[in-house]
C-alpha positions as a printed NumPy array, in Angstrom:
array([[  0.   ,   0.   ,   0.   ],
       [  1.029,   3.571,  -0.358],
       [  2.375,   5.487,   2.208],
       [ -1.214,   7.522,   2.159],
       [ -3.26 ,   4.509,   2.209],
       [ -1.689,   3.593,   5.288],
       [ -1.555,   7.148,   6.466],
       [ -5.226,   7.026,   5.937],
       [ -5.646,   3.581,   7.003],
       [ -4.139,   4.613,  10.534],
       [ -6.381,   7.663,  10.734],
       [ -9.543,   5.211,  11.66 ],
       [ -6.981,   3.056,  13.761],
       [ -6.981,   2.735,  17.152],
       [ -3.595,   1.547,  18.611],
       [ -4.137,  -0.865,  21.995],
       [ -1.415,  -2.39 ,  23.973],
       [ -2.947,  -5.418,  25.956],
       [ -1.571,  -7.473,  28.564],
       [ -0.889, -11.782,  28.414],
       [ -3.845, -13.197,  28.41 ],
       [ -6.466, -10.809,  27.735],
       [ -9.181, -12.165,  25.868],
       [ -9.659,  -9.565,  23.078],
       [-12.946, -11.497,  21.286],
       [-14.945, -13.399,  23.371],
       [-18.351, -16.08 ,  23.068],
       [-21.53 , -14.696,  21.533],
       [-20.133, -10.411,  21.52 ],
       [-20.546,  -8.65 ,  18.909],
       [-17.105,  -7.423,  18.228],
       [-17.027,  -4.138,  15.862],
       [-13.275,  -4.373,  15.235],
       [-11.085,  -5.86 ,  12.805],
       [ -7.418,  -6.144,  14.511],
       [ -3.873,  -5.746,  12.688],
       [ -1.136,  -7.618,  14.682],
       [  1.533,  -5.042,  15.711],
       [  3.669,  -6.992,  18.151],
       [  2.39 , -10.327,  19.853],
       [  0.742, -13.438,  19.503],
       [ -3.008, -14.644,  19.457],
       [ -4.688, -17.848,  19.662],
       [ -8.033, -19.049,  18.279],
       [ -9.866, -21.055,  20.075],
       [-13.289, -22.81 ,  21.3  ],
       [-14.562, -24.881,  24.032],
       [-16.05 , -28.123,  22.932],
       [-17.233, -29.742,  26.104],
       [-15.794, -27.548,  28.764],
       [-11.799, -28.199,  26.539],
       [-10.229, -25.298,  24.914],
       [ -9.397, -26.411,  21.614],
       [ -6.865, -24.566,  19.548],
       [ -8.537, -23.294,  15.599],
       [ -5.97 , -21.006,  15.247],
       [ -2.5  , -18.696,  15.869],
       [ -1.831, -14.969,  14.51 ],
       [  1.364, -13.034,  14.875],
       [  2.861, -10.235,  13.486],
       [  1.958,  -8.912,  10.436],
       [ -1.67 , -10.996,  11.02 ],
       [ -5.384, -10.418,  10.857],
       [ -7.611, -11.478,  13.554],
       [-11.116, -10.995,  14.305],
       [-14.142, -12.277,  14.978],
       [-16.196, -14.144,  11.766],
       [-19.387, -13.782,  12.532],
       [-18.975, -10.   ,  13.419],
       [-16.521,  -8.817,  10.335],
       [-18.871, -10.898,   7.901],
       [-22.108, -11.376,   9.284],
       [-22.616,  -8.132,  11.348],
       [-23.956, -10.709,  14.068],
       [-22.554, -11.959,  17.533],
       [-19.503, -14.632,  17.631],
       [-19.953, -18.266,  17.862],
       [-20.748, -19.903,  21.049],
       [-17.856, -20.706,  23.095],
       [-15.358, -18.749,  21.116],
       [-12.642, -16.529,  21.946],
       [ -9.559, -15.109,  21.133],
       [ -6.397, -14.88 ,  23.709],
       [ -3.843, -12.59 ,  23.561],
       [ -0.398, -15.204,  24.416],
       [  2.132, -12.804,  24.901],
       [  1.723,  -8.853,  25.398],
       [  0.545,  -7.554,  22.541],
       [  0.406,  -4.198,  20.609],
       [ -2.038,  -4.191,  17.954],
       [ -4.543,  -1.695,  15.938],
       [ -8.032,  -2.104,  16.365],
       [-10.309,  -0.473,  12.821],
       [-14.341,  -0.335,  13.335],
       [-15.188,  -2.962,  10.675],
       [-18.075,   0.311,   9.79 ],
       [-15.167,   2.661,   9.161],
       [-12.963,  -0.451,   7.075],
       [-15.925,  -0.917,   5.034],
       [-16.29 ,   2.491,   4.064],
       [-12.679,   2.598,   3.227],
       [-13.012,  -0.371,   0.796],
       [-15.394,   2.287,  -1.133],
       [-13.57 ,   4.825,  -1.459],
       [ -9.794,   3.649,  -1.274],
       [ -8.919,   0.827,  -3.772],
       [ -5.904,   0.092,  -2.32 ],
       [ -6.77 ,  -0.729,   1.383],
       [ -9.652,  -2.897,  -0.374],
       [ -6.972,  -5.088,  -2.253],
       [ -4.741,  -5.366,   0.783],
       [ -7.529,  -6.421,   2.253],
       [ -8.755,  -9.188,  -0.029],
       [ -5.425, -10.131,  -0.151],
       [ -4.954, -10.732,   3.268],
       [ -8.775, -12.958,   3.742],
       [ -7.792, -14.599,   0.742],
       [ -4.245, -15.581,   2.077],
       [ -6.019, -16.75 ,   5.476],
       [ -8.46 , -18.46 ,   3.741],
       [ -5.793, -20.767,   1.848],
       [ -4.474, -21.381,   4.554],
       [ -7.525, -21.924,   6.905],
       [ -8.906, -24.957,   3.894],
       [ -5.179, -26.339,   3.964],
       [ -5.306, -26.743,   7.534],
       [ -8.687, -28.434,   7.165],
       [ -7.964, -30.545,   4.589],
       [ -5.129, -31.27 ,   5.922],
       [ -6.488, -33.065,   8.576],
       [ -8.249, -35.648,   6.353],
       [ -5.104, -37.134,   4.484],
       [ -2.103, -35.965,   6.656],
       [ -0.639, -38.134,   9.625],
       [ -0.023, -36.61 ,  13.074],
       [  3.792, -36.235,  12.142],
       [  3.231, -34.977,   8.062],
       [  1.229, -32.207,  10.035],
       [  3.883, -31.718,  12.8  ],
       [  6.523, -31.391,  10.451],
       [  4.058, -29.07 ,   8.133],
       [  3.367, -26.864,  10.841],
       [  7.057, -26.849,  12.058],
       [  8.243, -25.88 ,   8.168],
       [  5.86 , -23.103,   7.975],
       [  5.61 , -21.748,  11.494],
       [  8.728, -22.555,  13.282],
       [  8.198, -19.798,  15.76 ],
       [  5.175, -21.053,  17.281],
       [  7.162, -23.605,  18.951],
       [  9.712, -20.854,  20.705],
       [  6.269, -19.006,  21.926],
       [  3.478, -20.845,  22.221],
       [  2.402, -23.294,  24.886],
       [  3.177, -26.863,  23.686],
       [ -0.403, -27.826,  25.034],
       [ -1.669, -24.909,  22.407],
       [  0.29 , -26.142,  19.583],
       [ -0.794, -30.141,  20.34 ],
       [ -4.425, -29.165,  20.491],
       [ -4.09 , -27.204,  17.094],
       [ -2.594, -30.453,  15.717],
       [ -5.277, -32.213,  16.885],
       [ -3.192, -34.366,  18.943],
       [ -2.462, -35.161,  22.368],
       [  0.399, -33.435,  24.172],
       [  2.076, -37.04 ,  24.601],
       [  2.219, -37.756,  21.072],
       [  3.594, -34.075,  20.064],
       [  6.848, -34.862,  22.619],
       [  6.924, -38.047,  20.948],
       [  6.699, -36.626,  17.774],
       [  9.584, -33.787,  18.849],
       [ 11.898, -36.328,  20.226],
       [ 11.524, -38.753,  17.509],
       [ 12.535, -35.456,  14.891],
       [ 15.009, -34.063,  16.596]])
């Protein structure tokens, strides 16, 4: 983007520095923010018979927000949330104030669809994933392409995004290394 997209971009940004653990979207709120990842680390996640399970990490550079609020204008899903994992400085935009950019500035509009489409991709991978891929083809997939998740994310985090049990992601790491 050009420097007065962002320039303009920031004008309807809000910048929030929030501690460890914060929950920044939680079950069934309507959350009227779409959040850009400054500095920090987030994780996705539900609970599916009083378990958190782990849908999802962001990091720098990353999108994350609610998809039932951004898309739908409605509340989240039941039982989820998202956690802030480290502190974390990120921007919050009213999704009212991002759409209205998207009509008048073409270039926030393509960044953007770039970055839903890119998460997208990724999100179907993941899922598909899952259907073919062994517990160690996924381990070693999610290792190749997100290394630093494993220097700053809780290994109980990381086995539950696997879809595996903690036991069999230290088997998994000692039988790698």
């Amino acid at each position: 983007m050009s420097d007065s997209s962002i320039k303009e971009l920031l004008a309807h940004s809000s910048l929030l520095e929030l501690p460890k653990k914060h929950i920044l979207t939680s079950s069934y709120r309507h959350d009227k923010n779409f959040y850009f990842i400054e500095k920090g680390i987030t994780r996705s996640y539900c609970l599916v018979n009083g378990k958190e399970v782990t849908s999802w990490f962001s990091a720098e550079g990353d999108i994350v927000f609610s998809t039932n609020s951004f898309y739908g204008n409605i509340k989240g899903y039941e039982h989820e949330f998202v956690q802030l994992l480290e502190d974390t400085v990120l921007y919050a935009v009213p999704v009212k104030d991002l759409e209205a950019l998207y009509r008048t500035n073409i270039e926030i509009a393509n960044w953007s669809r770039i970055l839903h489409q890119d998460a997208f991709i990724i999100n179907e991978k993941r899922l598909i994933s899952r259907l073919y891929m062994s517990a160690q083809e996924r381990y070693m997939e999610l290792l190749e392409t997100r290394p630093e998740l494993f220097r700053r994310v809780n290994l109980g985090y990381i086995a539950s995004f696997l879809g595996i049990s903690q036991v069999t992601l230290c088997h998994l790491r000692n039988k790698v290394r």
